[in-house]
C-alpha positions as CSV (number, residue, x, y, z in Angstrom):
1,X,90.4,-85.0,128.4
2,X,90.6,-82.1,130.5
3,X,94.0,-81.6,131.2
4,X,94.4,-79.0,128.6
5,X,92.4,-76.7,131.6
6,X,95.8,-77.4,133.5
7,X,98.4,-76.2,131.2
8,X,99.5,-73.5,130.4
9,X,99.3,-72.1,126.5
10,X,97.8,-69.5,124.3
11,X,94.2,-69.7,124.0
12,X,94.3,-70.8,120.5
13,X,96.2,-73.8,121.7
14,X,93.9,-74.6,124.0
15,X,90.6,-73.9,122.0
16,X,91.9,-76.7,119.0
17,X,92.3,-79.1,122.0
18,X,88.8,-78.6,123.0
19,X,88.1,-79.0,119.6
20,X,90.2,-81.9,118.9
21,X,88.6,-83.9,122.1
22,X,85.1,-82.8,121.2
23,X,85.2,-84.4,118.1
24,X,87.1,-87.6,119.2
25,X,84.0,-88.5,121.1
26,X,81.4,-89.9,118.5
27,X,78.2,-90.2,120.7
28,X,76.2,-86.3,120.8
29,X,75.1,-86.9,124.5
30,X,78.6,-87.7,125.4
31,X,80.0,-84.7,123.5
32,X,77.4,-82.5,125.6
33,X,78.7,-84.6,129.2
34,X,82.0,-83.5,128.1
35,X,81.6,-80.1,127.2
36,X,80.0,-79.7,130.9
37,X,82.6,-81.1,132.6
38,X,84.7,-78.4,131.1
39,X,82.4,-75.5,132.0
40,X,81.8,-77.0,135.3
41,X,85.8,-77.4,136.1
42,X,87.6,-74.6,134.5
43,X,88.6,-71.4,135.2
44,X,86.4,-68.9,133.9
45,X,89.2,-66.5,132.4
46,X,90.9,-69.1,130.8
47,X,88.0,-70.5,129.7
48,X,86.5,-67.6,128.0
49,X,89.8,-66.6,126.2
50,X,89.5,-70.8,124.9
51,X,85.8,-70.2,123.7
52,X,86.0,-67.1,122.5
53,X,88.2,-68.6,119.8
54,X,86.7,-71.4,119.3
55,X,83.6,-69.0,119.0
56,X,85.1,-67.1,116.5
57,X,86.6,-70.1,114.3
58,X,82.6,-71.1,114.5
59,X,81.3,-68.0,112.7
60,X,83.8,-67.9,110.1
61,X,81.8,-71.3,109.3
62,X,85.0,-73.7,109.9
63,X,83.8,-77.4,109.7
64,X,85.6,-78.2,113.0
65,X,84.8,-75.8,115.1
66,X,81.4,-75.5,114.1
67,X,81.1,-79.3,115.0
68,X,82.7,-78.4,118.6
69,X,80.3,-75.8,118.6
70,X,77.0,-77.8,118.8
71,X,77.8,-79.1,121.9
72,X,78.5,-76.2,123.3
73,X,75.5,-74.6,122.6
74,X,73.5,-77.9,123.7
75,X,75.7,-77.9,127.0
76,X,75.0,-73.9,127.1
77,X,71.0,-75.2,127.5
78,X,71.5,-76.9,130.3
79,X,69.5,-75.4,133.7
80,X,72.2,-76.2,136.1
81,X,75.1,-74.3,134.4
82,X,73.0,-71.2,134.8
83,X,75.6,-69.8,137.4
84,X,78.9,-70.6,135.2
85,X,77.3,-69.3,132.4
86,X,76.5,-66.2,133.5
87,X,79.8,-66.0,134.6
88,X,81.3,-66.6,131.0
89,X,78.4,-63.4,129.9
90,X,80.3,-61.3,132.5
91,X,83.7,-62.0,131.3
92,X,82.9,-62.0,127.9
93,X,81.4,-58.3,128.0
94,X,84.0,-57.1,130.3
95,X,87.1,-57.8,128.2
96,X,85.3,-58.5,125.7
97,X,85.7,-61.7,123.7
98,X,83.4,-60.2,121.6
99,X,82.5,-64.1,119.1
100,X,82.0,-65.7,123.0
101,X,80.0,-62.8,124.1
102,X,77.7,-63.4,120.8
103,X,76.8,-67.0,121.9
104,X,76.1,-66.4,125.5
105,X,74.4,-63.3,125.1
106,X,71.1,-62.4,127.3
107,X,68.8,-60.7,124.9
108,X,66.3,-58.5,126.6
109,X,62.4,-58.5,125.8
110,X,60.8,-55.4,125.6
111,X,57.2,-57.1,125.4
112,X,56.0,-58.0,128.7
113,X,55.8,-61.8,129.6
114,X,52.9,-63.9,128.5
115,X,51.0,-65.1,131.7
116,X,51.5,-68.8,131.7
117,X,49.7,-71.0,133.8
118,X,51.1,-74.2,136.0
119,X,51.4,-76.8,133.7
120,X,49.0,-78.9,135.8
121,X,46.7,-76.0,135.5
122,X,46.5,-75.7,132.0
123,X,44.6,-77.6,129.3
124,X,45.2,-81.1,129.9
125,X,43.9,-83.3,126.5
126,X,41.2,-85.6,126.5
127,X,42.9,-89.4,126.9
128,X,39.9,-91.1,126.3
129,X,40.0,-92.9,129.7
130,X,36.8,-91.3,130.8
131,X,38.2,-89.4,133.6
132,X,41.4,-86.8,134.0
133,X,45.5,-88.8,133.9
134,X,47.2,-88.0,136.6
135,X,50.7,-87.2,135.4
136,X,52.4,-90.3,136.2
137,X,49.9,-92.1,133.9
138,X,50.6,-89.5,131.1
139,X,54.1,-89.8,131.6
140,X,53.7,-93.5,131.5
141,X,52.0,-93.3,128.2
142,X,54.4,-91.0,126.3
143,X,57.5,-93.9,126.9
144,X,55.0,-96.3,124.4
145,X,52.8,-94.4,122.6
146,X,50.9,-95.4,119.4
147,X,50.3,-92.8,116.8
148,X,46.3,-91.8,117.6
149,X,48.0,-91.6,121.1
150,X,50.8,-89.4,120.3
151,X,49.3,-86.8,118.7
152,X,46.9,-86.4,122.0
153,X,50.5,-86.5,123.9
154,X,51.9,-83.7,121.9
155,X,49.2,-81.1,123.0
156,X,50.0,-82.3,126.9
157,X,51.4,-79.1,128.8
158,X,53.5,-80.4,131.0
159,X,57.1,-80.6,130.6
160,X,57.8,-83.8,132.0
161,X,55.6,-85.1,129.2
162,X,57.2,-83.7,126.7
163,X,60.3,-85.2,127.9
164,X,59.5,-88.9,128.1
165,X,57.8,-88.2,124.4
166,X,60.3,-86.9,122.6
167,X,63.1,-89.9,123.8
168,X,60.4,-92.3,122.7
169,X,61.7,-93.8,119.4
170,X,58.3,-93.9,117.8
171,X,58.4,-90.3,117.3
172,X,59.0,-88.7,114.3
173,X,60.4,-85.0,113.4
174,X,57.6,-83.9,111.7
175,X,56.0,-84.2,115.6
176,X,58.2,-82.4,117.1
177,X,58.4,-79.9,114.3
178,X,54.7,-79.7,114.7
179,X,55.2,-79.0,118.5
180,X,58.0,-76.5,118.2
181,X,56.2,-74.3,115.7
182,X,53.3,-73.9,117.2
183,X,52.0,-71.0,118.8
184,X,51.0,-70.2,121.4
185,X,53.4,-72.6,122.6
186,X,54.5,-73.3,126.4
187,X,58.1,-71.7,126.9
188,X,58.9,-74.8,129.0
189,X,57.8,-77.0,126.2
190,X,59.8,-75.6,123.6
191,X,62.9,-75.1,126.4
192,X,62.7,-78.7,126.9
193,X,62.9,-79.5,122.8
194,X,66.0,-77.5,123.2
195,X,67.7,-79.6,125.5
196,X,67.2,-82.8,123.2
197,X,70.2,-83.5,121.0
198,X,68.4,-85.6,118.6
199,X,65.7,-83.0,117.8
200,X,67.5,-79.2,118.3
201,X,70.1,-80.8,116.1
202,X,67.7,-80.8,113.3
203,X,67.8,-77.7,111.5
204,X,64.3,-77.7,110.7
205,X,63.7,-77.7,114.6
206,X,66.1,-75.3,116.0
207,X,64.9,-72.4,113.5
208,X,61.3,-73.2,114.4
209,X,62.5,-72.9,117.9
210,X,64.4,-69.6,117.0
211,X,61.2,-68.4,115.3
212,X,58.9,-69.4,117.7
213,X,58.1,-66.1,119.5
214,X,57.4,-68.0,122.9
215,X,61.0,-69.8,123.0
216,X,62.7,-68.4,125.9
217,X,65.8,-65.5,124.5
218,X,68.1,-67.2,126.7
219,X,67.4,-70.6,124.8
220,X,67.1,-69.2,121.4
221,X,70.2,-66.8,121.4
222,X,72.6,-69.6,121.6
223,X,71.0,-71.3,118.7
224,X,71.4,-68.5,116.4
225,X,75.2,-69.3,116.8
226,X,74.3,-72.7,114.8
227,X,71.8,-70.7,111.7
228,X,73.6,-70.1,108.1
229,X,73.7,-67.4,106.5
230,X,69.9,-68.1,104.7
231,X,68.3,-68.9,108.5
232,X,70.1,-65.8,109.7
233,X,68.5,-63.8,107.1
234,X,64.8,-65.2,107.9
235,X,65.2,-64.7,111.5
236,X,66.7,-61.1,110.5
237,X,63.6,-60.3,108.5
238,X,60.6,-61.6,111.0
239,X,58.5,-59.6,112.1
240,X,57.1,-61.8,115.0
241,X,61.3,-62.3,116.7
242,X,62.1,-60.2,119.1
243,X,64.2,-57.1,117.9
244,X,67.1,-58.0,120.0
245,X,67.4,-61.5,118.6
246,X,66.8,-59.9,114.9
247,X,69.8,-57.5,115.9
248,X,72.1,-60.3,116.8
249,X,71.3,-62.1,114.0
250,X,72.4,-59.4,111.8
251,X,75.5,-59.3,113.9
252,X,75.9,-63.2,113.4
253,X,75.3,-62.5,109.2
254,X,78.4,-59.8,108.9
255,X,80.6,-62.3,110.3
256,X,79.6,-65.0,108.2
257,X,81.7,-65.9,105.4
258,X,79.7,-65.8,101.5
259,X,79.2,-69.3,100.2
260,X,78.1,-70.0,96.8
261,X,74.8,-71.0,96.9
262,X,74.2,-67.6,99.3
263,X,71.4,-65.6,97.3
264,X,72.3,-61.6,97.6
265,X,71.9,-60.1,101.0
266,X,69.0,-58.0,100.6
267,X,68.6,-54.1,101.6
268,X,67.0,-54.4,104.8
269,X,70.2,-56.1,106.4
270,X,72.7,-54.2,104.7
């Protein structure tokens, strides 16, 4: 599947084939596994000129693309392509393939960060074991949990936690939903939500992650790639986002064609 990366061809050419082989895989993890194999192998510049149309394609709300797109954007999440992605930000600016530069942006906080303790440090619920879990016996209990059990699981702070529960199929998305709206909220909580395919596909979920002031701007900036035009418009207009993420969601809306069901922009993002 990746021998398009060793031809030669215009990057339109070569963004329909990412495209075309994103889509002929029917399994969302294995999209993702793909998706990183081409962001792990490729060359950055011809890489960038292929996603930035792809990118592109995306925000004029093309069906395909946008279906290639979600496992970019889930592949984008992941910790260990931190050094190719940032690579892809530097091309992107420096051409600039301005749609590619959108998705990978860096927004910048201007509040200072909230002090957030080790997770092992923080407030660690009350298992009704008579004594504190170590994390191994937390971990252990989020794999099988009943539901009195998972809604202690949900308010666990550690990561790792999180992980195990939200593969378990007991849980539901009004859980997670629950968990990524809440605030405050641990960053590498709602991180790790972000890096499950079966919940950040869920539209309810990734805008509560987007709106969630304590989501990471490196996690939710790649999201906003994925809102329509009505999430856009939310995320434009709250006053608890980030100004940078409100500004590129305002960028994302221009560039987003009308449907008809779209209610009139309102003043404030004209």
């Amino acid at each position: 599947m990746g021998g398009w990366l060793l031809s030669a061809g215009p990057p339109g050419e070569r963004a329909e084939a990412i495209i075309r082989a994103t889509r002929s895989i029917p399994e969302a993890e294995l999209r993702v596994s793909y998706v990183r194999s081409l962001l792990r192998r490729g060359d950055v510049v011809e890489l960038a000129r292929a996603l930035d149309v792809l990118c592109a394609r995306a925000e004029q709300a093309e069906p395909s693309a946008r279906e290639a797109l979600v496992a970019l954007v889930d592949a984008l999440q992941d910790p260990l392509l931190g050094p190719v992605v940032q690579l892809l930000r530097e091309e992107a600016a420096g051409v600039p393939h301005l749609a590619l530069e959108r998705l990978v942006r860096q927004p910048l906080s201007v509040a200072p960060a909230r002090d957030v303790p080790h997770p092992e440090e923080d407030r660690i619920p009350d298992y009704g074991r008579g004594r504190p879990l170590t994390l191994g016996e937390r971990k252990s209990l989020a794999r099988k949990p009943d539901r009195a059990m998972t809604e202690r699981l949900l308010r666990d702070p550690h990561p790792d936690v999180i992980r195990q529960l939200l593969s378990n199929p007991k849980v539901i998305e009004d859980d997670v939903l629950s968990l990524a709206s809440r605030r405050p909220c641990r960053p590498d909580v709602l991180s790790q939500i972000a890096r499950t395919p079966r919940w950040t596909h869920r539209p309810r979920i990734r805008i509560a992650l987007v709106l969630n002031p304590d989501t990471p701007l490196e996690v939710s900036a790649p999201l906003v790639g994925l809102l329509v035009r009505q999430e856009l418009r939310l995320v434009a207009t709250s006053t608890t986002v980030a100004p940078a993420l409100r500004a590129l969601c305002l960028e994302h809306l221009e560039r987003r064609p009308p449907s008809p069901f779209d209610e009139p922009d309102d003043e404030v993002l004209q």
